[in-house]
TORDRENTI-33575 format. One record per residue (C-alpha): x, y, z; residue in one letter. Coordinates in steps of 0.02 Angstrom, whole numbers, plus 32768, in hexadecimal, padded with zeros to 4 digits. Example, Ala and Ser with C-alpha at 12.3 -4.5 7.8 and 13.67 -1.06 7.14 Angstrom:
2
82677F1F8186A82AC7FCB8165S
***
This chain:
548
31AFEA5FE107X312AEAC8E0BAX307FEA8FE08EX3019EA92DFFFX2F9CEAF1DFE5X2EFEEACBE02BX2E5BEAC4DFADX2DABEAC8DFFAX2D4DEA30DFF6X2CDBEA86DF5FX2D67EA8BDF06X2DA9E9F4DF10X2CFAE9ACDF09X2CBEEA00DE5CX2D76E9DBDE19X2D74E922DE58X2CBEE900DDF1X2CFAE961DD5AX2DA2E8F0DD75X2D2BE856DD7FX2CB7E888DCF2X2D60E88BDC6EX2DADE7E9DCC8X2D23E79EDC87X2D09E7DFDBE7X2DBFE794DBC6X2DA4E6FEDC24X2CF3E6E7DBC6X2D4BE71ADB0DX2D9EE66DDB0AX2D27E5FFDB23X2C79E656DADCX2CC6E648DA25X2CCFE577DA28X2C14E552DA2FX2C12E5E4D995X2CA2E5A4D91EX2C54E51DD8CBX2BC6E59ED897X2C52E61BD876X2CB5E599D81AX2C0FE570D79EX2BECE627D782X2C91E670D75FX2CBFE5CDD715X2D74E5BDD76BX2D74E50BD7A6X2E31E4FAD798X2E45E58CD7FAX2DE2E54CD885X2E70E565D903X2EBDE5F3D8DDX2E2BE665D928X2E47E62ED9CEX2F06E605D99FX2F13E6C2D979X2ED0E700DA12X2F34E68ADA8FX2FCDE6D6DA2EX2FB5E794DA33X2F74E788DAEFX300EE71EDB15X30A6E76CDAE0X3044E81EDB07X303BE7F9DBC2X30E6E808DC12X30EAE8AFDBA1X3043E903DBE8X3084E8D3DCA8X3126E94CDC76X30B0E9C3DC34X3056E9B8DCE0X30F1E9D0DD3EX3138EA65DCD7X3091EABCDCC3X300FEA9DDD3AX2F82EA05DD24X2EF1EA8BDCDEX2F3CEAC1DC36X2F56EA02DC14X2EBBE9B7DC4AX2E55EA38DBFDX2ED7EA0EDB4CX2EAEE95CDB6FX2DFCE977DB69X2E01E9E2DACAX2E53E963DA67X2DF8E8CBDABCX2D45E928DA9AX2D86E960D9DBX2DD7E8B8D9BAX2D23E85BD9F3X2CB6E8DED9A3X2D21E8CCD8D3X2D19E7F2D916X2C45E81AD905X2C6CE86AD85FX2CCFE7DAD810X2CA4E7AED762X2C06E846D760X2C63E897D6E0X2CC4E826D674X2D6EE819D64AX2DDBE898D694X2E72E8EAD652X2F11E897D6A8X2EA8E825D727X2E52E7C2D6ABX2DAEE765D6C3X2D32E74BD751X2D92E6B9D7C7X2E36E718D7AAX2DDBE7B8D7DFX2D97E766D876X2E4FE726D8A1X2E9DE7D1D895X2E28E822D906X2E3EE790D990X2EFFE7B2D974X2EB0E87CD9C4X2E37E837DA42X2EB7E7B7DA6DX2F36E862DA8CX2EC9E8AADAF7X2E83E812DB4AX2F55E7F7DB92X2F39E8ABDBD9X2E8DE887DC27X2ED4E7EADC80X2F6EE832DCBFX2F58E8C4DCFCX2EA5E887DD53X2F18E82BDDD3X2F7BE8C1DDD5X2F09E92ADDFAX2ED4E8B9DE8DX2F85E8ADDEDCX2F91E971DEC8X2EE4E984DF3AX2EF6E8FCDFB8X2F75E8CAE02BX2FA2E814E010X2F33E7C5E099X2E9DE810E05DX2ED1E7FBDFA9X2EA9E733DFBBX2DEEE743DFBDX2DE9E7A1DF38X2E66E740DEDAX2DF8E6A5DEF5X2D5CE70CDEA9X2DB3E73EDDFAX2DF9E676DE05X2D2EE64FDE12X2D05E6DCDD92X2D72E687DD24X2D37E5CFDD3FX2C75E61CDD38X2C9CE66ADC86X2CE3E5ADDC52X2C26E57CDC8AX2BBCE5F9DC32X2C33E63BDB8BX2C12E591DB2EX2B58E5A8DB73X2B4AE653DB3DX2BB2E639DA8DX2B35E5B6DA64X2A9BE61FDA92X2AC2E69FDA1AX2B05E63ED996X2A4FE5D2D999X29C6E650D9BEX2A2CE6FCD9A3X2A17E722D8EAX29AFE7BED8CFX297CE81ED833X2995E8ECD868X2963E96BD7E0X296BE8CDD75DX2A11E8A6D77EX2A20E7EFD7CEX2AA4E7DAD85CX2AE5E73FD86FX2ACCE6EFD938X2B73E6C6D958X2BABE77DD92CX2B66E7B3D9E5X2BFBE743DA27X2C51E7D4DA02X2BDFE866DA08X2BB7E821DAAAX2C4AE86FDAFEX2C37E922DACCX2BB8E95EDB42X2BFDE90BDBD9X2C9EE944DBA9X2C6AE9FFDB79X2C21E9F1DC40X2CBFE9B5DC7AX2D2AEA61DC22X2C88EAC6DC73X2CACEA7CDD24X2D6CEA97DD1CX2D79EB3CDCDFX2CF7EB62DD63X2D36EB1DDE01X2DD8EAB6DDE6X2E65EB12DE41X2F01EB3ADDE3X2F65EABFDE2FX302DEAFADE44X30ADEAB2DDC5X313BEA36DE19X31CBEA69DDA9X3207EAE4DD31X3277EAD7DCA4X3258EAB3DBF0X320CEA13DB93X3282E98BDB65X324CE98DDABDX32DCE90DDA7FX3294E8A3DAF1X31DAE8ACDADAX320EE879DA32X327FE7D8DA57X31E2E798DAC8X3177E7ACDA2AX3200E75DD9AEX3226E6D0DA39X316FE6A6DA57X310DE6B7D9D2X315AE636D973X3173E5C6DA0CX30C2E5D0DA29X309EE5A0D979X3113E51CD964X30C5E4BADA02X3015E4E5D9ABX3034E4A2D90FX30B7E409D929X3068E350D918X2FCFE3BFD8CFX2FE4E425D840X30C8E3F6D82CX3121E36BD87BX3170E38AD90AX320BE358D8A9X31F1E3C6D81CX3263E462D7E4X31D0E4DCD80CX31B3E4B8D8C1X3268E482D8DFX328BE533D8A4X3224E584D8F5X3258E52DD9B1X330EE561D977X32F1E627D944X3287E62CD9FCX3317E5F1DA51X3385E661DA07X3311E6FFDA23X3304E6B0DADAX33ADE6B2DAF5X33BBE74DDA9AX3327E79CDB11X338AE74FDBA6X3423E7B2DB8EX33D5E843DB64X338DE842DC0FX3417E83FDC6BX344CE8DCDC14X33BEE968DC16X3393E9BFDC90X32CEE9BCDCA9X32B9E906DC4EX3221E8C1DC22X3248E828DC8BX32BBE846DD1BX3324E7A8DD23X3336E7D7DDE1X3296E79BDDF3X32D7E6E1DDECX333EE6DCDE7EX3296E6FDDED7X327CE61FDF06X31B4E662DF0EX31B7E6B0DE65X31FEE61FDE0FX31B5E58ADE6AX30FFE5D4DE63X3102E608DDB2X3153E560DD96X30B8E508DDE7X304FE55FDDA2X30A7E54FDCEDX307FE481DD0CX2FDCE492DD5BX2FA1E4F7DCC0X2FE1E482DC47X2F81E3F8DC99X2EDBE477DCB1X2EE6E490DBFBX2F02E3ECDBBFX2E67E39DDC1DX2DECE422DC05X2E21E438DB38X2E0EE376DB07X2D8BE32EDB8DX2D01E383DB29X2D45E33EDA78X2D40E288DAEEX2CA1E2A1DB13X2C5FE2C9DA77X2CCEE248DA07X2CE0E1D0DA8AX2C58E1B3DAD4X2BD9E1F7DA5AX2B96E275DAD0X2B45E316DA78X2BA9E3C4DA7EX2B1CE409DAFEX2B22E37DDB68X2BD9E368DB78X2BEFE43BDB9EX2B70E405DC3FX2BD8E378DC71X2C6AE401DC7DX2C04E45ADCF0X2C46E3F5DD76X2CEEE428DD68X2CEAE4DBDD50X2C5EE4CEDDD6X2CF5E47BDE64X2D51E4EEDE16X2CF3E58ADE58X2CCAE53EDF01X2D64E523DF38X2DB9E5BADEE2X2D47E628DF52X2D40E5BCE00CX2E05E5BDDFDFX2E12E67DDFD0X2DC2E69CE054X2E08E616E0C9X2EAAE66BE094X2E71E719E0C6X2E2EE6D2E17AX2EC2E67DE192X2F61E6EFE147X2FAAE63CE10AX2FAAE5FBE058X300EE56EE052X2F90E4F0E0B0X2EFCE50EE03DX2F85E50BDFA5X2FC3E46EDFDFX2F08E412DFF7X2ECBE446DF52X2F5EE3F6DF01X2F44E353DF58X2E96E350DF17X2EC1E374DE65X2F3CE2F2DE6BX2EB0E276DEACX2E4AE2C0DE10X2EB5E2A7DD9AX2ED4E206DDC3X2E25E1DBDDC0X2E09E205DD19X2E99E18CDCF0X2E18E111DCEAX2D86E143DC87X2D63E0EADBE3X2CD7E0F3DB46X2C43E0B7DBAFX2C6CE133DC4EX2BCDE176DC74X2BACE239DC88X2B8EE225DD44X2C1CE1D3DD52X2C8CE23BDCE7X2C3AE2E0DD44X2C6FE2A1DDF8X2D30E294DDC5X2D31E33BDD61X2CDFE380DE0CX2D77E33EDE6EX2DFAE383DDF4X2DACE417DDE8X2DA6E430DEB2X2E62E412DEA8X2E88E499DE23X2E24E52EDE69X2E98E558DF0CX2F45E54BDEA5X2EFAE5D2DE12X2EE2E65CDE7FX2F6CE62CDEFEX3014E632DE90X2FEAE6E4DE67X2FCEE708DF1BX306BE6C7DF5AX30C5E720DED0X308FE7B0DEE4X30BEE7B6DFA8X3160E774DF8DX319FE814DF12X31C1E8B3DF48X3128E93EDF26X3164E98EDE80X3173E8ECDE2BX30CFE8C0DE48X30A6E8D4DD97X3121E87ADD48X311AE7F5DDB2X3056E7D2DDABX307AE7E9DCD9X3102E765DCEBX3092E6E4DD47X300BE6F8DCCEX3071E6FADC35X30BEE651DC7FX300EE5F1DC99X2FF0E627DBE2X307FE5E4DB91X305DE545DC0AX2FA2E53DDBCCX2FE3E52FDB1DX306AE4C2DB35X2FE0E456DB99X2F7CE441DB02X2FF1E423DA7EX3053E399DAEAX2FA5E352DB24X2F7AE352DA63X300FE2FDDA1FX2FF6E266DA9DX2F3CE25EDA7AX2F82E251D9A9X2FFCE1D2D9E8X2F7EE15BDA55X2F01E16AD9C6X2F71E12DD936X2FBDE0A8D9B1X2F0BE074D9CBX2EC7E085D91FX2F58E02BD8DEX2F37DF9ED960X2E72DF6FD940X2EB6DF77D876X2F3CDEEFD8BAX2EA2DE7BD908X2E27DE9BD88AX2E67DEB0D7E8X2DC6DEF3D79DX2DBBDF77D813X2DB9E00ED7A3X2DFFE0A6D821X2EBFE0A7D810X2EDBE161D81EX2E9BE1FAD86DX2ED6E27CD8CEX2E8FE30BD95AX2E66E36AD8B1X2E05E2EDD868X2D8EE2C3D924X2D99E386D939X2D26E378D889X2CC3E2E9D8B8X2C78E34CD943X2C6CE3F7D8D1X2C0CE376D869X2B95E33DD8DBX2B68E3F9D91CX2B60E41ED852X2B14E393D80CX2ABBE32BD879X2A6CE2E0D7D9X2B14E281D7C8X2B18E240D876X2A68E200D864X2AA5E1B0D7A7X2B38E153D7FFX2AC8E109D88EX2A63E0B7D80DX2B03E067D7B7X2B5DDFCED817X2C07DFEED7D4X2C1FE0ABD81CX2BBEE07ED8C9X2C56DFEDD8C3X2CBFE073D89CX2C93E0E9D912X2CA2E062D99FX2D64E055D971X2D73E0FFD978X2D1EE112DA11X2D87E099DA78X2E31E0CBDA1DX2E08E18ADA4BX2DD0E14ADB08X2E75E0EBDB1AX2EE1E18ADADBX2E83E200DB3AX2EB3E199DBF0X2F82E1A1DB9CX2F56E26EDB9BX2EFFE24FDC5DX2FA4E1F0DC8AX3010E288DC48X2FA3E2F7DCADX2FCCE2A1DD49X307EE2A2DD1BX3084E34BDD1DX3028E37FDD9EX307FE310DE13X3110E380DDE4X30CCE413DDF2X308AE3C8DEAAX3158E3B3DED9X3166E479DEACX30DDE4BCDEFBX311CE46FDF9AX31C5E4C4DF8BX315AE562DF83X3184E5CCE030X30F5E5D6E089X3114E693E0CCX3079E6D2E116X301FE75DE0B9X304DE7FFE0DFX2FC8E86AE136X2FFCE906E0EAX3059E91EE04AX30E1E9A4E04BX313DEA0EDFCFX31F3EA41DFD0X3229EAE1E022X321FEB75DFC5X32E7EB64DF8CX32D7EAD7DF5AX322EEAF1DEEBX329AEB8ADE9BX3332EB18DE6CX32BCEA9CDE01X3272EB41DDB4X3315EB67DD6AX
***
């Protein structure tokens, strides 16, 4: 068998930090903008478009990413990383114009500006991700891959620390006036990405080798488009049902039924192209499917924690928006410290599946821990659990990839990283719409339960949209908060609603644990091969036959 070709460590170094410094621009894209919306919201005056910023991102990058890993595959991880970045850094830099020139012909007003160009960041940010981890699996063998896959897994938990941190800097102190115009603070959100981007093109087109394609062929355009027309309304209808439609409503129930058809419609296409986007061949591979499985559960759980602790915190127990993004700390913290020992445990070791195995024993300890918090845990005591869970999740991130990638043969690297990526996203979303609609359920059956023992107990309704405004209100309007501590009716109120949302967020907590301990059973039927030392690429013949 021949051998690829061998970079020298220069190159792979410079390509590996200009890899790093877009991984986290992408990573960093989707959580900088939450401390900023609810200045964004008040200045482009779009409150009941609130989601749809980050809704329209998570969508574009999502049904873009097994797409971009074909493109990788048929021609060569440069021309689409480099695309990636273009439309990532012109996507943020029209997000920093939003609203600066009024209406605009088509798009509309400033939140449905800002929405449209997160749709293009959110297009380039799928490109960034995937082919990052591509990129990695084309210049290491699979051994030596695991350190580094445990420092993009901390890159990514780091940017979870410091986007909120550095969304809120610029939204409070970054508003300047330059040649008399005034720029808004939370508009460097999204300037913020150009020059470190712009750096990143410089660096590639510099010193990133052009890495060899690992198939030929055309584009399986008809199926490109059946991922977009099954997805995209999948992804919506699990966004929206038991929020904006009933799950039981003609919309969503629509929509579930035109994504299964385009599914099964995608499916059969498959089987009849010859380079398809998704090579159903793939799924005989028991790594490939029990891996991305895992981590399809483990990122619904991931999601589902880390999207609704912070909305406890702040609605539940009463903590401030600053105070409950440090109490996060700890998990993304545990998160990075074991997502780097692990990589590089892996490396020393050239075995995966112990260090996969321990981390998802102590995630299942963590998420059964925070079973049992209630409206007067304390932030110590709340931080020490998240540190556990978060200890748990960083070995299993980085790891599924790994073992993926060294259980599929060398030119479907790409498409194979794409798939396990594209999986963890449509898990992450699932995670928080199934996590939502049990936190609406507990709440109501709680609300409707203090009405049933006090009768003059005036909160019989709300929903996540309603506490997702409470705690806009209270970064907004403090003025209100400070009104409603003076009157003894809302504190009383706000005590129900504190202990109804406390008892509904431990049914989400339970869910969690649910989950993960399934997604524990499939990551032990993972093989535990051991990593290859040296990755190798077919025989010339063979290379030429996928060309055709």
């Amino acid at each position: 068998m021949n051998q690829p070709h061998v970079h020298s460590d220069e190159e792979r170094r410079l390509t590996l930090i200009s890899v790093m410094i877009v991984f986290l621009l992408a990573a960093m894209s989707q959580t900088v903008i939450a401390t900023a919306m609810p200045r964004i919201v008040g200045d482009l005056s779009g409150l009941h478009l609130y989601a749809w910023a980050t809704t329209a991102y998570l969508l574009a990058s999502t049904v873009m990413v097994p797409i971009w890993g074909k493109l990788g595959d048929l021609y060569g991880r440069k021309p689409i990383l480099l695309t990636g970045i273009g439309l990532f850094l012109t996507g943020s830099w029209l997000a920093g114009l939003s609203g600066e020139f009024g209406d605009l012909p088509l798009i509309g007003g400033g939140m449905t500006q800002l929405i449209t160009f997160c749709a293009i960041q959110g297009m380039g940010g799928g490109a960034l991700f995937t082919t990052a981890f591509a990129i990695l699996a084309d210049l290491f063998a699979p051994r030596e891959r695991a350190k580094f896959s445990g420092l993009f897994g901390s890159v990514f938990g780091i940017s979870s620390i410091f986007g909120p941190v550095v969304g809120g800097f610029f939204t409070d102190h970054g508003t300047v006036t330059i040649a008399g115009h005034l720029i808004a603070g939370w508009r460097w959100v999204f300037f913020f990405n150009v020059p470190f981007a712009a750096a990143a093109i410089a660096m590639i087109l510099w010193k990133m080798p052009t890495l060899p394609r690992r198939g030929g062929g055309g584009i399986d355009w008809i199926g490109a488009a059946l991922i977009i027309a099954a997805f995209v309304p999948l992804l919506l209808a699990i966004t929206w049902g038991g929020r904006e439609h009933p799950w039981s409503s003609p919309l969503i129930l629509g929509m579930l039924a035109w994504s299964a058809a385009a599914l099964i419609a995608f499916i059969y296409i498959e089987t009849k192209v010859r380079e398809p986007i998704l090579p159903l061949e793939l799924f005989s591979n028991r790594t490939f499917v029990t891996a991305n499985g895992a981590a399809f559960v483990y990122s619904m759980a991931f999601m589902g924690v880390s999207s609704f602790l912070p909305l406890y915190m702040q609605v539940g127990l009463g903590y401030p928006a600053t105070k409950s993004g440090l109490t996060m700390l700890a998990l993304m913290g545990g998160f990075v410290f074991s997502s780097t020992i692990g990589g590089q445990l892996v490396t020393k070791t050239g075995h995966f599946k112990p260090f996969m195995i321990g981390g998802g024993a102590m995630l299942l300890i963590g998420a059964a821990l925070l079973c049992f918090i209630g409206p007067d845990t304390s932030t110590a005591d709340l931080a020490w659990r998240l540190l556990i869970f978060g200890i748990g999740l960083g070995p299993g991130q980085s790891l599924f990839s790994l073992a993926v990638q060294n259980a599929v043969p060398f030119h479907r690297l790409g498409v194979a990283t794409s798939s396990s990526q594209f999986v963890r996203q449509i898990g992450s979303t699932m995670g928080v719409a199934l996590f939502g609609a049990l936190l609406t359920a507990g709440l109501a059956s709680e609300l409707d339960r203090h009405a049933t023992e006090n009768p003059t107990a005036q909160v019989r309704k709300l929903d996540l949209g309603d506490l997702q405004k409470m705690a806009l209100d209270k970064t907004l309007h403090p003025e209100l908060a400070a009104a409603r501590a003076a009157d003894p009716v809302a504190v009383e109120m706000e005590r129900t609603i504190r202990e109804s949302f406390s008892v509904a967020i431990v049914h989400g907590m339970i869910f969690s644990l649910a989950v993960l301990v399934l997604g524990f059973i499939l990551m032990l039927m993972v093989p535990g091969a051991p990593l290859r030392e040296r990755e190798t690429v077919p025989p010339p013949e063979a290379a030429a036959e996928a060309a055709e």
